[in-house]
C-alpha positions as CSV (number, residue, x, y, z in Angstrom):
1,X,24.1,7.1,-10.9
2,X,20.9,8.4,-10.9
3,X,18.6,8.6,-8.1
4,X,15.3,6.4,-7.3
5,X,12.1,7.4,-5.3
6,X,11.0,4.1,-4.2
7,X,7.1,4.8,-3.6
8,X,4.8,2.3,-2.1
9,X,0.9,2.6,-3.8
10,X,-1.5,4.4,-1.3
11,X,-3.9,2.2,0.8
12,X,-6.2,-0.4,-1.1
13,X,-9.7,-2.0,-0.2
14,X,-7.9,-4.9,0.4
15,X,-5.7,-3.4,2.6
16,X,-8.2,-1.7,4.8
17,X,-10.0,-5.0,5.0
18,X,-6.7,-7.2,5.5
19,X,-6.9,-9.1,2.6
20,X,-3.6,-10.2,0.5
21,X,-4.8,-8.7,-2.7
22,X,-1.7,-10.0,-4.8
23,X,-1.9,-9.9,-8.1
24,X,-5.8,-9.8,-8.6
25,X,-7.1,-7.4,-10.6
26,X,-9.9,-4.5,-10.0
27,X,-7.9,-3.8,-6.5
28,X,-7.9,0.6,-6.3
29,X,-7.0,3.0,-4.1
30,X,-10.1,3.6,-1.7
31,X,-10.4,7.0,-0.5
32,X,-7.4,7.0,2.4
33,X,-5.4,6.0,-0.8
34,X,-6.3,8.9,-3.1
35,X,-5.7,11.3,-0.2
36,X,-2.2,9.4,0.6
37,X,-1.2,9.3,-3.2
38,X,-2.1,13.2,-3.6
39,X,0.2,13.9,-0.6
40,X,3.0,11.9,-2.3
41,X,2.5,14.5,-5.3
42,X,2.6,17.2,-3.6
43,X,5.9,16.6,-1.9
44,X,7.1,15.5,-5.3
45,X,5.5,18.9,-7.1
46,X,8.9,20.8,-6.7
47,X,11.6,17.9,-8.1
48,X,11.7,17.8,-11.9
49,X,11.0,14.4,-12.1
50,X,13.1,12.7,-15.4
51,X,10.4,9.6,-15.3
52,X,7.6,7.1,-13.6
53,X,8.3,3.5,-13.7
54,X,5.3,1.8,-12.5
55,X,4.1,-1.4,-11.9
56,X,1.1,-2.3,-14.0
57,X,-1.4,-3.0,-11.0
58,X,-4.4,-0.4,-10.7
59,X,-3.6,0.9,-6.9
60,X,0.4,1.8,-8.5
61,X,-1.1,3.1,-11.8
62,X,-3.4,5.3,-9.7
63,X,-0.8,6.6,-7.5
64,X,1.6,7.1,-10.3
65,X,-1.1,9.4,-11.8
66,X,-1.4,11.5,-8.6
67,X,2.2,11.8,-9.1
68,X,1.9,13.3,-12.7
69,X,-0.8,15.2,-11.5
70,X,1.4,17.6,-10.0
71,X,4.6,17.6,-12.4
72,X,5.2,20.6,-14.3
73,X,5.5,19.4,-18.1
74,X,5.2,16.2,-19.5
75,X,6.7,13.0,-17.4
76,X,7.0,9.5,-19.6
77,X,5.4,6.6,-17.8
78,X,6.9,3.3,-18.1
79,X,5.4,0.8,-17.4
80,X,7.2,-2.5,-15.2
81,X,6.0,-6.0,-14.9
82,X,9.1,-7.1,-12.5
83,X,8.2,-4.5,-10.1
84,X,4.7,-5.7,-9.9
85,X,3.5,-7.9,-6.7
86,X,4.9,-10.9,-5.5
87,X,2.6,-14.0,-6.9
88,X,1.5,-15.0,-3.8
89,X,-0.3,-17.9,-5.7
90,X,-2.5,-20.0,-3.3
91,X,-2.6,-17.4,-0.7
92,X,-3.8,-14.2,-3.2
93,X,-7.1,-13.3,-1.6
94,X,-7.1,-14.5,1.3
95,X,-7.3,-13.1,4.9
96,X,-3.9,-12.0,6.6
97,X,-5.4,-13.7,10.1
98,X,-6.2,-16.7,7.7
99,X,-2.8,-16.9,6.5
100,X,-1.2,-15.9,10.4
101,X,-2.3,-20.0,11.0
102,X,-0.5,-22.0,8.0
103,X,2.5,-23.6,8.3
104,X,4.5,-21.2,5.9
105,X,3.5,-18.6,8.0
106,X,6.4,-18.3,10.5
107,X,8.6,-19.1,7.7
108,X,8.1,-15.7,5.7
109,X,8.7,-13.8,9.3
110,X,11.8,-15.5,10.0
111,X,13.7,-16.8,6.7
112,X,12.1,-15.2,3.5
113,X,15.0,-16.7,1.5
114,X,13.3,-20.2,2.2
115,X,9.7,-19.1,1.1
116,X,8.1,-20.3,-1.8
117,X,4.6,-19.6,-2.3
118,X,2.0,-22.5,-3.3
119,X,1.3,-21.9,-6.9
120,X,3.4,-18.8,-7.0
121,X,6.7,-17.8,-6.7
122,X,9.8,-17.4,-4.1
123,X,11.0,-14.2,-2.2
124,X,14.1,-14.9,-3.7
125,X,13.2,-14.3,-7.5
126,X,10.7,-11.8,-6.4
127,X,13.6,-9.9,-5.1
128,X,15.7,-10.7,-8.3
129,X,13.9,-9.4,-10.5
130,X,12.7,-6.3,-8.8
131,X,16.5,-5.0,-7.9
132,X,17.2,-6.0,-11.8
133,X,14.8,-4.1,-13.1
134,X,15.6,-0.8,-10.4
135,X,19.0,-1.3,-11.6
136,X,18.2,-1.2,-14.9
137,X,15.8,1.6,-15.2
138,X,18.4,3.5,-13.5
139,X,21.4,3.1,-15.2
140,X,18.7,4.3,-18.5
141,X,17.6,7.0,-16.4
142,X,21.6,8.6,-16.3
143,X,22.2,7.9,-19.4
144,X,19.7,9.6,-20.9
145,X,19.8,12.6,-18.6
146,X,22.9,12.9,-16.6
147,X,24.0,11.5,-12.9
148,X,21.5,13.7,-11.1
149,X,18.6,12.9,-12.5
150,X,15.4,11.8,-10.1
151,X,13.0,9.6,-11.2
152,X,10.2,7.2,-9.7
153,X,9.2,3.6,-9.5
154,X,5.9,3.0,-8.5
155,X,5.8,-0.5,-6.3
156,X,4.5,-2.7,-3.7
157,X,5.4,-3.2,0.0
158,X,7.4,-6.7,-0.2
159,X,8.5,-5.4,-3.6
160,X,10.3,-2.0,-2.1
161,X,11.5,-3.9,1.2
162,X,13.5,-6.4,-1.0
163,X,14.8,-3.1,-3.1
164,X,15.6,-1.4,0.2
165,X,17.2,-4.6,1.7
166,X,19.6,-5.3,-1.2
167,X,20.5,-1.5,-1.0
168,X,20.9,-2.2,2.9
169,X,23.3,-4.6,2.0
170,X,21.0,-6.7,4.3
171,X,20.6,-10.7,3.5
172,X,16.6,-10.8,2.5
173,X,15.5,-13.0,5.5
174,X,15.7,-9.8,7.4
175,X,14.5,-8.1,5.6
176,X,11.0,-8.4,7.8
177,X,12.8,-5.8,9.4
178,X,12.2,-3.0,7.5
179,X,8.5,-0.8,7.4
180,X,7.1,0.8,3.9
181,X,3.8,1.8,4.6
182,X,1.0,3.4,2.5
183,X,2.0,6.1,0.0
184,X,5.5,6.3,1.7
185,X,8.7,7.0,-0.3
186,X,12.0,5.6,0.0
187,X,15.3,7.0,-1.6
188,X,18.3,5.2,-2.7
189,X,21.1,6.3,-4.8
190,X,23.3,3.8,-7.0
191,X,26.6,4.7,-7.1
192,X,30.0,3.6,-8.6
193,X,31.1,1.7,-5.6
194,X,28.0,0.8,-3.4
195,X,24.4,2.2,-3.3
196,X,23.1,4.5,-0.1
197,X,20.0,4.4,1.3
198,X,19.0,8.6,1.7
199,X,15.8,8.1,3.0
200,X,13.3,4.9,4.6
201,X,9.5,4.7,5.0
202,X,8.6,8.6,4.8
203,X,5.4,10.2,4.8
204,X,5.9,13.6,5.1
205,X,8.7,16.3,5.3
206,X,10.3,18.5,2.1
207,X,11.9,17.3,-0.8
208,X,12.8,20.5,-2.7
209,X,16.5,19.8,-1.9
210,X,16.3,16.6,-4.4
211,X,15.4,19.3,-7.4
212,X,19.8,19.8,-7.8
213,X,20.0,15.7,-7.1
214,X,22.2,14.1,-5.1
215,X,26.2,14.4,-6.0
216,X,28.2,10.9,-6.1
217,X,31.5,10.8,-4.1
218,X,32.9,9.2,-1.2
219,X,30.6,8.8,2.2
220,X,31.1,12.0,4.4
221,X,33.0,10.5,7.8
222,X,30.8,11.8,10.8
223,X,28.1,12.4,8.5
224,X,28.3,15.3,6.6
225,X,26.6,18.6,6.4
226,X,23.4,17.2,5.1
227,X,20.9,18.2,2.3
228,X,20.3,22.4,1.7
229,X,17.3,23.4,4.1
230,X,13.6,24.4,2.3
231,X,14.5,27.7,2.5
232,X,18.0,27.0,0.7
233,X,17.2,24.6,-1.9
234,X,15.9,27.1,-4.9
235,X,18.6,28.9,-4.3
């Protein structure tokens, strides 16, 4: 299969202030954001990137752009309403320490699979419909342009960590676990048998190496040789 970039959006106003922004709209990149997004693109400058799949919140659309900024060519964006935010319903613009005291609370630390948010929806179909839609875009992705073919989806922190756990093979109520922070980029691969998780939570390092893709086939036993070094990977 193909391979996704699982980017988070860069940081928010709400985020700085520690507000769940949700689903409400008018909600940008402040200016930590831009600077985080523009870093993203500038790792991403030297991977021919087959597509953007974004979701259709302003902080992804901004960092999406950042992305294209930087692509030789012309990229197709597409945009996603499953990989948009979780509806948080009742709780959408309200304080995280507000929130820390309700009852839920200790609920969507410890068993996600159990949380349904007032007025809104459960971790379980937010999950659903996120690794659907990945899924999807990514078997379109190869068969449009071939097995090693890179492309990006544009997302949300709860939205990627329920990606990344599925990928994991890990149950979603541990999914707590796992970080995605600001800006950071994730990579997972789908392949014939079972998908693999190439990278978690990154914010910095090459990617060059991704320009040839990554080649299907069995797991390497003791791990492999790795990925060609920067100084390699335009050879």
């Amino acid at each position: 299969m193909a391979t996704v970039l699982l980017v988070r959006h860069g940081r928010t106003t709400a985020n700085a202030t520690g507000v769940l922004a949700g689903r409400a709209a008018g909600v940008a990149l402040d200016q930590v954001g831009h600077d985080q997004a523009a870093l993203t693109g500038e790792r991403l400058a030297a991977v021919p990137l087959v597509g953007v799949v974004s979701s259709p919140l302003e902080r992804c659309q901004q960092t999406a752009q950042h992305i294209l900024d930087r692509q030789q060519g012309t990229t197709p964006v597409l945009e996603e309403p499953d990989i948009t935010e979780c509806d948080y319903g009742h709780w959408q613009g309200r304080t995280l320490s507000d929130l820390a005291t309700e009852a839920l609370w200790p609920t969507v630390q410890s068993q996600p699979s159990a949380v349904v948010f007032p007025g809104g929806e459960s971790m379980a179909a937010m999950q659903a419909r996120a690794v659907a839609a990945v899924r999807r875009h990514d078997a379109a992705f190869e068969a449009e342009h071939g097995p090693e073919a890179v492309w990006v989806a544009v997302s949300h922190g709860d939205i990627i960590k329920s990606i990344l756990a599925d990928a994991l093979g890990m149950h979603l109520d541990l999914f707590q676990r796992i970080t995605v922070g600001p800006a950071s980029l994730s990579i997972v691969r789908y392949g014939a048998g079972r998908p693999s998780v190439h990278a978690t939570n990154t914010d910095a390092g090459d990617l060059s190496w991704l320009a040839k893709g990554i080649r299907s086939g069995d797991a390497p036993v003791g791990g492999g040789a790795g990925h060609a070094a920067p100084s390699d990977a335009r050879a």
